[in-house]
Backbone as JSON, one array per atom type, in Angstrom:
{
  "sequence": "XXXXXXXXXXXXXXXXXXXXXXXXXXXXXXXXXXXXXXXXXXXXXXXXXXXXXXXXXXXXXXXXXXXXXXXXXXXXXXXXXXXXXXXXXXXXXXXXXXXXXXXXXXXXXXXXXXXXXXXXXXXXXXXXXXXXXXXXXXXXXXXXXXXXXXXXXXXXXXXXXXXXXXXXXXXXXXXXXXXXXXXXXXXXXXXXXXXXX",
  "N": [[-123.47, 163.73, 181.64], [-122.92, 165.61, 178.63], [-120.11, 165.88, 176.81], [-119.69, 168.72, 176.08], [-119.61, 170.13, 178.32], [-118.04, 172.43, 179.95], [-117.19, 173.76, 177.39], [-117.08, 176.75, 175.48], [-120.68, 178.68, 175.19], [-122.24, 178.64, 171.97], [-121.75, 180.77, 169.3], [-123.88, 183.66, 169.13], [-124.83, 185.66, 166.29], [-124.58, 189.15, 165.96], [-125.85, 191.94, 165.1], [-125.66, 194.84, 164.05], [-126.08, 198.5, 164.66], [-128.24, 200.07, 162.05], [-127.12, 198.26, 160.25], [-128.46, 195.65, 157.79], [-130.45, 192.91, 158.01], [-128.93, 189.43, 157.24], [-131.17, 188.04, 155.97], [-133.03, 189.95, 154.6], [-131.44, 190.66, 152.21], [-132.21, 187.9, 151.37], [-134.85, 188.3, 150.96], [-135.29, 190.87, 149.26], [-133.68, 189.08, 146.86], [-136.15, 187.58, 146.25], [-138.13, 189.21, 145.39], [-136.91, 190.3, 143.7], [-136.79, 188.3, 142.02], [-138.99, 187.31, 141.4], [-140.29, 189.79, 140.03], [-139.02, 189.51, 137.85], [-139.77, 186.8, 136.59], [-142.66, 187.2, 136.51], [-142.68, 189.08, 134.78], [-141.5, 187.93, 132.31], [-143.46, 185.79, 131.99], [-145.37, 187.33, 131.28], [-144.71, 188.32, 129.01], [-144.56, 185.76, 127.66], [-147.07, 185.22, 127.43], [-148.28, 187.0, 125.85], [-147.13, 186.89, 123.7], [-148.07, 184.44, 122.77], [-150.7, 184.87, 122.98], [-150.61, 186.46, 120.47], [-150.64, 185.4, 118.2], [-153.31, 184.66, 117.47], [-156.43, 184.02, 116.25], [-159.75, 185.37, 115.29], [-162.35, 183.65, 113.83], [-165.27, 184.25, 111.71], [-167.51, 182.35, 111.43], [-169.64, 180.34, 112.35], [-171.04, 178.41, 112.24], [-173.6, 179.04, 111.79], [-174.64, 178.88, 108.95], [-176.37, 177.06, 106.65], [-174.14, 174.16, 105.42], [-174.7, 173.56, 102.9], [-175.57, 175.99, 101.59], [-176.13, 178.88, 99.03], [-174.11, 180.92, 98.06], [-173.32, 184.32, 99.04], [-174.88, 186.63, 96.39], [-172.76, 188.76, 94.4], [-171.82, 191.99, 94.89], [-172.86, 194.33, 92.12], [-173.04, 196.57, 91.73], [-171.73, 200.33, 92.46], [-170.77, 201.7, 95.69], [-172.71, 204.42, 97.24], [-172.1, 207.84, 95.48], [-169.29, 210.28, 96.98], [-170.43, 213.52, 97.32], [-168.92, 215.34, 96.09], [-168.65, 217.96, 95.4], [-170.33, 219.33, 97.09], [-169.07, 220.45, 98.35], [-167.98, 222.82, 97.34], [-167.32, 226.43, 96.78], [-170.39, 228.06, 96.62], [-171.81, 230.71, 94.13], [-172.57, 234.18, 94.39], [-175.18, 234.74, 94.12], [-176.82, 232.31, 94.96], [-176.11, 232.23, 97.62], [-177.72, 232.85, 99.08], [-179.48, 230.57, 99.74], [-177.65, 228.93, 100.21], [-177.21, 229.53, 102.95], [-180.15, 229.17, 104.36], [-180.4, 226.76, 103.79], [-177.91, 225.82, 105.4], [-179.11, 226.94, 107.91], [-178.08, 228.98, 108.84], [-179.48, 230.91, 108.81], [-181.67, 234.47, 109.0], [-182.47, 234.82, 112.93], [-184.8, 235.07, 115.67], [-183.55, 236.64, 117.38], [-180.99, 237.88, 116.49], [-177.91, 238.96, 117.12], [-175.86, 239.64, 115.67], [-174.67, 239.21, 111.96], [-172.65, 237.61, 109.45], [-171.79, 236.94, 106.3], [-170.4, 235.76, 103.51], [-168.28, 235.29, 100.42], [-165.07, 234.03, 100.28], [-162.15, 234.47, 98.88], [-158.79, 232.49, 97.68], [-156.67, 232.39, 100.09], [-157.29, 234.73, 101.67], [-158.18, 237.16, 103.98], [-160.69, 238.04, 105.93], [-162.02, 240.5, 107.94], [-163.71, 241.45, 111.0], [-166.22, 243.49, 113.25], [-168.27, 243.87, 115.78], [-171.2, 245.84, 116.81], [-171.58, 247.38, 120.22], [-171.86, 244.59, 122.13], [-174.95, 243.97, 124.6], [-174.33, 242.67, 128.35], [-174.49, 239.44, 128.68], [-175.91, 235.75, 127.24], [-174.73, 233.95, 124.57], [-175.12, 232.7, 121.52], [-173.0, 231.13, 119.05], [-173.06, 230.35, 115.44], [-170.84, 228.57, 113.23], [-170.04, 228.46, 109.8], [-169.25, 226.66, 106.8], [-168.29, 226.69, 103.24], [-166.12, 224.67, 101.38], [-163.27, 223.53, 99.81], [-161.11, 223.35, 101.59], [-160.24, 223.5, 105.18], [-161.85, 226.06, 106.65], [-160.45, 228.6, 108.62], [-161.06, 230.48, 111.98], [-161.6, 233.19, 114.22], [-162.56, 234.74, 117.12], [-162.24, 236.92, 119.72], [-162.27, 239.16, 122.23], [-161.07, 242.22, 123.76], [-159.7, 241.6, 125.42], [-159.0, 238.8, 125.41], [-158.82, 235.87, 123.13], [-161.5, 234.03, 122.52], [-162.48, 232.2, 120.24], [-160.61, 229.79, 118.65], [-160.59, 228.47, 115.81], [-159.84, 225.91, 113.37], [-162.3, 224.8, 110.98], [-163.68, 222.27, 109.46], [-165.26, 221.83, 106.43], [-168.58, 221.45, 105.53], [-169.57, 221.02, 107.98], [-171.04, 222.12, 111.1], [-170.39, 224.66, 113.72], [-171.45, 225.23, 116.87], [-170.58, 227.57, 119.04], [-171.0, 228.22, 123.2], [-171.39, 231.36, 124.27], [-170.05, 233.36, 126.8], [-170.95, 236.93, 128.16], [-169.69, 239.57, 129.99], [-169.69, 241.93, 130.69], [-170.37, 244.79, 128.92], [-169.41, 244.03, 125.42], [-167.34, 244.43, 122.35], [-167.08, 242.18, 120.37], [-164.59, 240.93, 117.79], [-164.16, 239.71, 114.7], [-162.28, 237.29, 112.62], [-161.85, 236.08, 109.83], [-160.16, 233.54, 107.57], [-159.26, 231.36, 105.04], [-157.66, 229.09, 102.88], [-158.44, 228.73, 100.19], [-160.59, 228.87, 97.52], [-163.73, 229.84, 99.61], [-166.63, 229.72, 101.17], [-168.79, 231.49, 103.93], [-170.13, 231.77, 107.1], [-171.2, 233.23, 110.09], [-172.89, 233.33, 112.43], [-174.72, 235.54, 115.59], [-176.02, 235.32, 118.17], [-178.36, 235.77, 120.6], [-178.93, 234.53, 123.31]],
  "CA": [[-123.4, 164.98, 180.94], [-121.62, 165.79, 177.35], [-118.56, 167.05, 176.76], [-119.73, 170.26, 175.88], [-120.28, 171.22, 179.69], [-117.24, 173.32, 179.71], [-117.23, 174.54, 175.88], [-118.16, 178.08, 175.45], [-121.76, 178.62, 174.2], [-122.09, 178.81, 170.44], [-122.21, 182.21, 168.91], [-125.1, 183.72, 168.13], [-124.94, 186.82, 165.35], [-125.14, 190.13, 166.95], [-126.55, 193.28, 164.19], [-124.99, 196.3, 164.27], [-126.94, 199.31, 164.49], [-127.98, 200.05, 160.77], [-126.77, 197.01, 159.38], [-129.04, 195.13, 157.25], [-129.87, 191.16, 158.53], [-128.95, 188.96, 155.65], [-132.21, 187.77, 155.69], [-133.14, 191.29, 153.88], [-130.88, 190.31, 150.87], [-132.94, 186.96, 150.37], [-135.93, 188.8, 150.09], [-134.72, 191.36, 147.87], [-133.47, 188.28, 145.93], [-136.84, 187.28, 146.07], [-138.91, 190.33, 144.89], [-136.48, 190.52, 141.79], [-137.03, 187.04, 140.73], [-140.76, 187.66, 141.04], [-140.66, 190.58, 139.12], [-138.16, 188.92, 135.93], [-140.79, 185.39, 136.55], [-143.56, 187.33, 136.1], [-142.07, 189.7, 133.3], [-141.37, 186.56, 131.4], [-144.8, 185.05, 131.73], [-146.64, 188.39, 130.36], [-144.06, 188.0, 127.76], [-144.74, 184.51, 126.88], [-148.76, 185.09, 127.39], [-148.71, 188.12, 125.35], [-146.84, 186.19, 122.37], [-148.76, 182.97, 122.49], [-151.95, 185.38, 122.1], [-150.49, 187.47, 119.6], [-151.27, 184.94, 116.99], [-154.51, 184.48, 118.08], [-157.2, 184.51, 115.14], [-161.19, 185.03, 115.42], [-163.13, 183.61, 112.52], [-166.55, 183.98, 111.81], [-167.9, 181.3, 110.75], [-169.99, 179.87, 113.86], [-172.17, 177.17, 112.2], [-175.43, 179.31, 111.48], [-175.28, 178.9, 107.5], [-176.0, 175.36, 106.61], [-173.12, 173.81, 104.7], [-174.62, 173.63, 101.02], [-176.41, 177.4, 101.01], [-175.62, 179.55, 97.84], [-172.98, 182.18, 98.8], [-173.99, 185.77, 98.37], [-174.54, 186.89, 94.8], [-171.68, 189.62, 94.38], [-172.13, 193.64, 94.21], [-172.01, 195.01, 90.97], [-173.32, 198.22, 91.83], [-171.12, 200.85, 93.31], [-172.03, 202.29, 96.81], [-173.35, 206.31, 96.97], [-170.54, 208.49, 95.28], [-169.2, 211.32, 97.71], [-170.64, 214.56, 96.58], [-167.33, 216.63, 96.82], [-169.51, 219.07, 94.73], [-171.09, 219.97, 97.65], [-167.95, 221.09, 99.4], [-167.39, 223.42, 96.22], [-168.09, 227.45, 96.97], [-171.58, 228.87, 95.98], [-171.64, 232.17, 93.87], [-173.36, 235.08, 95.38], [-176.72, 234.67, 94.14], [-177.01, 231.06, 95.67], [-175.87, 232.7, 98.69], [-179.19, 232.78, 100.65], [-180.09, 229.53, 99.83], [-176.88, 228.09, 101.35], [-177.92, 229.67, 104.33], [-180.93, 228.62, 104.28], [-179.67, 225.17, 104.05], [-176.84, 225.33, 106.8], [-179.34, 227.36, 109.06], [-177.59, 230.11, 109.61], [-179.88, 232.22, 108.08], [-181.45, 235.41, 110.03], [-183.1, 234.41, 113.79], [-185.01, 236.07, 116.26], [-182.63, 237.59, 118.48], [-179.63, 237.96, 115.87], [-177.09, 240.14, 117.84], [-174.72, 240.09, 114.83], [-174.69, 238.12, 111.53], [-172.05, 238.04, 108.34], [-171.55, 236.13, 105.44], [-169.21, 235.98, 102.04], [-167.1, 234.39, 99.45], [-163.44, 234.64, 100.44], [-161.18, 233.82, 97.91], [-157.6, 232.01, 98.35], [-155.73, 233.25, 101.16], [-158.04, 236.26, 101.71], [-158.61, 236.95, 105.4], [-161.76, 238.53, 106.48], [-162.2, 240.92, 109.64], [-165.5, 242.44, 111.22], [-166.5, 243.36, 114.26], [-170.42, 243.46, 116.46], [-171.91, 246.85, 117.94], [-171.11, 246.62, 121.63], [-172.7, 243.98, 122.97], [-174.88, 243.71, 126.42], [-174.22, 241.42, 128.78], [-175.7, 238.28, 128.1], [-174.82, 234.73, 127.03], [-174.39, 233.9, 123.01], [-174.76, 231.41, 120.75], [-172.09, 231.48, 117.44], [-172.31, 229.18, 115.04], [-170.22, 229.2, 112.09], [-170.33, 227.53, 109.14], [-168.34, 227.23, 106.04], [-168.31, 225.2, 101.91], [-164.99, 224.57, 100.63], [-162.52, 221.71, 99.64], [-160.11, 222.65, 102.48], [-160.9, 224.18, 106.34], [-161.65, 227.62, 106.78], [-160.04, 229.5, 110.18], [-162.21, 231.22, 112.12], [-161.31, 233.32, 115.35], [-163.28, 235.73, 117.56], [-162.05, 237.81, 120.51], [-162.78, 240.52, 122.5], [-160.05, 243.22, 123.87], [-158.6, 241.03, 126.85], [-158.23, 237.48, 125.05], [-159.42, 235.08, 122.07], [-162.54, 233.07, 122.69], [-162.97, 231.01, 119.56], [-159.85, 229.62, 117.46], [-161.41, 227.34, 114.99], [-160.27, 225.53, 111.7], [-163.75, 224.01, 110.81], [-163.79, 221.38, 108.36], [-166.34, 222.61, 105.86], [-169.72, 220.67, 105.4], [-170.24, 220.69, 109.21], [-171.55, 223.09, 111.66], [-170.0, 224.75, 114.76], [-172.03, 225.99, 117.6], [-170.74, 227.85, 120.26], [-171.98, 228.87, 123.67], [-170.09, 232.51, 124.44], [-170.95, 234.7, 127.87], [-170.14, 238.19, 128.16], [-169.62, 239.68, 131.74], [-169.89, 242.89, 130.32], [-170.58, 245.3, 127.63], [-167.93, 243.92, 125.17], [-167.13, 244.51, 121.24], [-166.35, 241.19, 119.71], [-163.71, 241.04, 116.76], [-163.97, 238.22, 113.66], [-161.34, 236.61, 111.77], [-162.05, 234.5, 109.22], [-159.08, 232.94, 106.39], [-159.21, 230.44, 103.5], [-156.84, 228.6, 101.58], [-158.58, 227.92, 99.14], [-161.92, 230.06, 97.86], [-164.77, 229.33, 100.36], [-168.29, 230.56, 101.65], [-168.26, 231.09, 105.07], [-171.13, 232.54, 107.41], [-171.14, 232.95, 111.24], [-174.73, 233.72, 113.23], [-174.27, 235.32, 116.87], [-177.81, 234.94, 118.66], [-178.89, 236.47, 121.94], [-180.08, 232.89, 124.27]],
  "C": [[-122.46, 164.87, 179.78], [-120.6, 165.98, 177.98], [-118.12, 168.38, 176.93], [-119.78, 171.3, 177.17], [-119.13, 172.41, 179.63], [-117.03, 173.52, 178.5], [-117.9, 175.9, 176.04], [-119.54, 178.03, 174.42], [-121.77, 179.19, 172.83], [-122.54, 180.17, 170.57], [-123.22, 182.63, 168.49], [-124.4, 185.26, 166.88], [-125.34, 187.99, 165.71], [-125.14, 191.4, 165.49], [-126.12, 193.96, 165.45], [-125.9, 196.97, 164.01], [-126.87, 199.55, 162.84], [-127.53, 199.2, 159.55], [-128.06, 196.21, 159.2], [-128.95, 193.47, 157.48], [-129.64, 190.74, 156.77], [-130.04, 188.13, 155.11], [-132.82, 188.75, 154.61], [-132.85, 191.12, 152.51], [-131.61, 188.97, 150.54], [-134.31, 187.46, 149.69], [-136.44, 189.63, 149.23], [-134.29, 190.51, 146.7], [-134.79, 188.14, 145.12], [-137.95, 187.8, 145.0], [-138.52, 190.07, 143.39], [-136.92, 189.0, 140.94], [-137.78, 186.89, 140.26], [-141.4, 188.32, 139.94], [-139.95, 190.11, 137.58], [-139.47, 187.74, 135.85], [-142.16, 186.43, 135.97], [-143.55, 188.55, 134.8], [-142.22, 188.66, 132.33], [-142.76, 185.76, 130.95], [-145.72, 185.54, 131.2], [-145.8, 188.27, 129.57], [-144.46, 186.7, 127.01], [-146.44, 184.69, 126.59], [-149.05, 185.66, 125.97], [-148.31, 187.73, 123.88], [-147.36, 185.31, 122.06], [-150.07, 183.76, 122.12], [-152.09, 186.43, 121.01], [-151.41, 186.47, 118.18], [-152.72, 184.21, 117.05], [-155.71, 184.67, 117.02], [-158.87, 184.24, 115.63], [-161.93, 184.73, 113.89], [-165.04, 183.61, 112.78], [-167.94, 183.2, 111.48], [-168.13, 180.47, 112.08], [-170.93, 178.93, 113.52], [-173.57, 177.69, 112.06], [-175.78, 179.14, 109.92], [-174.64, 177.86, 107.26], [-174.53, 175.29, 105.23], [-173.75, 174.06, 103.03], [-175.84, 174.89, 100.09], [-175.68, 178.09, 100.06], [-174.92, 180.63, 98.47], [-173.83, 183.36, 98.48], [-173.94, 185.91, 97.46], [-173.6, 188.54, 95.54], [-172.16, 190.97, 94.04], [-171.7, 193.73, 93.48], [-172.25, 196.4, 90.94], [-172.53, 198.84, 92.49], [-171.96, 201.54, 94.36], [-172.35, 203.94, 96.24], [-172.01, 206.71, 96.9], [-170.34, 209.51, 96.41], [-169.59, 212.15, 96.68], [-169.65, 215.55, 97.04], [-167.67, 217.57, 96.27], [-169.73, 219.95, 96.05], [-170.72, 220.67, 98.65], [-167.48, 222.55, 98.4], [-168.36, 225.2, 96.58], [-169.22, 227.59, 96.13], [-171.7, 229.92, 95.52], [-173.09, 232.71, 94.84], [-174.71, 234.77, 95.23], [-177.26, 233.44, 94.54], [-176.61, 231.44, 97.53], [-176.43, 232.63, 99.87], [-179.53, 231.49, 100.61], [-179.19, 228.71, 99.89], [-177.08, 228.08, 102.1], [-178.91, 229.54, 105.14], [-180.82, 226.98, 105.08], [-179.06, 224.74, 105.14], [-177.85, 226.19, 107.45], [-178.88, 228.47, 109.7], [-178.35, 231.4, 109.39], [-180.45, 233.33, 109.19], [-182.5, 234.34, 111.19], [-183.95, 235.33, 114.38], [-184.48, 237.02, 117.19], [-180.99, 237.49, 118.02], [-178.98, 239.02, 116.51], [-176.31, 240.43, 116.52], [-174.65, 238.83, 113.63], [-174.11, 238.79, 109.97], [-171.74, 236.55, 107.56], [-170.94, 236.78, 104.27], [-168.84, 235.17, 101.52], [-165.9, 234.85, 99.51], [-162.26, 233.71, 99.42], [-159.47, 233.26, 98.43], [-156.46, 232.57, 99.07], [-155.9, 234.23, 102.06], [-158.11, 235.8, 103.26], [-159.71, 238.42, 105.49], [-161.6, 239.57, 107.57], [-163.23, 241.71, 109.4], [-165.52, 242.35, 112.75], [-167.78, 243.93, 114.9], [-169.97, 245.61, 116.56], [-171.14, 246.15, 119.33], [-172.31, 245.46, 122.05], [-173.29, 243.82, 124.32], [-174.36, 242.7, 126.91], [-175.21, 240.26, 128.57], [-174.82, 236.93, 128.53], [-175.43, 234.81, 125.26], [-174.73, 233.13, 122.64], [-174.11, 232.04, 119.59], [-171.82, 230.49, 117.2], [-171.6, 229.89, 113.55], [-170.24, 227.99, 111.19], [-169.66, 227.76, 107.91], [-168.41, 225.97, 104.59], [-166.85, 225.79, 101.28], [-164.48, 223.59, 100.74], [-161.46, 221.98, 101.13], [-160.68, 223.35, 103.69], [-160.81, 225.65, 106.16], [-161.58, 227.96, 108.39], [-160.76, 230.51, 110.85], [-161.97, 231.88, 113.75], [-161.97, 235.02, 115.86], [-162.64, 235.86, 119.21], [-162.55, 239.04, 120.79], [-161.53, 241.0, 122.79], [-159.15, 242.49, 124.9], [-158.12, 239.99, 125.8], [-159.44, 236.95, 123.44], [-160.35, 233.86, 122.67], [-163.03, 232.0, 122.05], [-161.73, 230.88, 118.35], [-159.88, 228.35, 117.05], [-161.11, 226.8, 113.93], [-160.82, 224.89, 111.34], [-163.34, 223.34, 109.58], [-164.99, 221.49, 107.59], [-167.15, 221.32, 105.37], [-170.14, 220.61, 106.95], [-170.49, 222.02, 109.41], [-170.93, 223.37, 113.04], [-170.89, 225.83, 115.71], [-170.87, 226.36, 119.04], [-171.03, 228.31, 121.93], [-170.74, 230.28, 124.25], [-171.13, 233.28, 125.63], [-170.22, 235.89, 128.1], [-170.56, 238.82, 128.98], [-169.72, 240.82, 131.81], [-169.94, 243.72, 129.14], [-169.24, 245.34, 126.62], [-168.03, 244.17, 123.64], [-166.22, 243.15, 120.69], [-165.76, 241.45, 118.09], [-164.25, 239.86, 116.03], [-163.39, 238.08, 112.83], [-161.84, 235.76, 110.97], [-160.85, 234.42, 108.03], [-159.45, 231.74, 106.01], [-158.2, 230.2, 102.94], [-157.0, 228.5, 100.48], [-160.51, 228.72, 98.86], [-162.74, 229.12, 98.73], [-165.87, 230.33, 100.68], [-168.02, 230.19, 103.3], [-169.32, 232.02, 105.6], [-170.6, 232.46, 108.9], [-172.53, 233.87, 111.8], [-174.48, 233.87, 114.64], [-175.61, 235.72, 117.22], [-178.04, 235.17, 120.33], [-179.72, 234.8, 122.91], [-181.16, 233.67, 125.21]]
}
């Protein structure tokens, strides 16, 4: 037999309630190094493909073909004309144009030339219940504002960019009197069409 027969047996490590083994702290070591290692490596990835270039030039046009001959023509001008208000007597045949003109089941329908700054207001007959369509539509160089409510809240606050068209669909839960706002910066034509679906 050893020596060791009479030696007391080696210690083992006895955890305290709540105490953390120190095993715990390596793998907390661990986690963090993981997370800086792999920090570092989307860092390095993310810089090595920063300079990253695609060319297009893939070998389909043989080496000694004539390059393009060069545009000398300019492309189609913008017609910023066509953003420019219409006097009155062109009036119908804007509307025409944008569509807003009368329908068959027009509940309510106004048009004008509002000059710079000018603000508009109008408001329907009562309306039944239903559902709506309102579009609005508007020619000028800058947006025209456009907002319709009834007596509880505001249903449509709009600054339309003029050359387009805005439809919306509106339902009314009961017999209601809609309000309309419209303002301009800047003179504009401005229509809105409300249509029984």
């Amino acid at each position: 037999m050893p020596a060791t027969q009479g030696a007391p047996p080696p210690r083992r490590a006895v955890l305290r309630p709540g105490a953390c083994p120190s095993r715990s702290v390596s793998v907390r070591t661990r986690v963090r190094a993981a997370v800086v290692l792999w920090t570092a490596g989307a860092l390095v990835a993310g810089t090595a493909l920063a300079g990253c270039e695609y060319t297009y030039d893939e070998g389909w046009r043989p080496t000694g073909a004539p390059a393009a001959p060069e545009v000398t023509e300019s492309g189609p001008q913008a017609e910023l004309w066509r953003n420019d208000p219409v006097s009155e007597a062109e009036m119908e045949a804007w509307l025409t144009e944008s569509q807003v003109g009368p329908g068959l089941q027009v509940a309510h329908r106004t048009f004008g030339l509002l000059r710079a700054e000018e603000v508009r207001t109008d408001a329907t007959a009562p309306l039944p219940t239903g559902t709506y369509v309102l579009v609005l539509v508007c020619r000028s160089q800058r947006r025209v504002d456009f907002k319709v409510r009834n007596d509880e809240f505001t249903m449509v606050d709009l600054s339309l960019r003029c050359g387009s068209r805005r439809e919306s669909v509106i339902y009314l839960s009961k017999e209601t009197v809609l309000h309309f706002q419209v303002e301009a910066q800047s003179p504009a034509n401005f229509a809105y069409r409300l249509a029984r679906l």
